[in-house]
N, C-alpha and C positions, 0 to 999 in steps of 0.2 A: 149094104149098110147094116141090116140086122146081123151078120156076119159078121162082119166087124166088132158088132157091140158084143157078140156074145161071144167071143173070142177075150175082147177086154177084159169080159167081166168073168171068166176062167182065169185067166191071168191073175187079176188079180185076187179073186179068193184065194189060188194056189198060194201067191205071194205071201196073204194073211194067214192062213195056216201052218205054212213055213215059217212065219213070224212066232205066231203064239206057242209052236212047239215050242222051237229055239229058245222065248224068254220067259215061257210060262214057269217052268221049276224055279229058277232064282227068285223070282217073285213071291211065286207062295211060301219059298224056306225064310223069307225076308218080311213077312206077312206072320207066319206062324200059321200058316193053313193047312189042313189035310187035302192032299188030291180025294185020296177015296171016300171021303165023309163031308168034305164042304166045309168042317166048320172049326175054328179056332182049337188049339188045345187050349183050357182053362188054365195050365200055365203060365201061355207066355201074352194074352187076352185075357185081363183080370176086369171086368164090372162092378165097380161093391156097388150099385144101387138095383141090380139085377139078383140079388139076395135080400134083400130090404123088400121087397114086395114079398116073399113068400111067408113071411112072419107073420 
């Protein structure tokens, strides 16, 4: 029985990392996110009340 589960439970990590590759890129080009930095370009992610605080 513990064989079994941990057999499931490779399965399906593999499954979800095969997942997240595959839909990860669309997403973040779709988002406006950098893979290598985490974080928005200020482009296309505009705040005006995240400039108002530093006045």
């Amino acid at each position: 029985m513990i064989f079994i589960n941990i057999m499931l439970s490779c399965i399906a990590t593999t499954v979800m990392a095969t997942a997240l590759t595959t839909a990860l890129p669309p997403i973040t080009k779709d988002l406006g996110v950098s893979m290598q930095t985490g974080s928005g370009s200020p482009a296309v992610i505009h705040w005006p009340w995240a400039h108002a605080r530093r006045r």
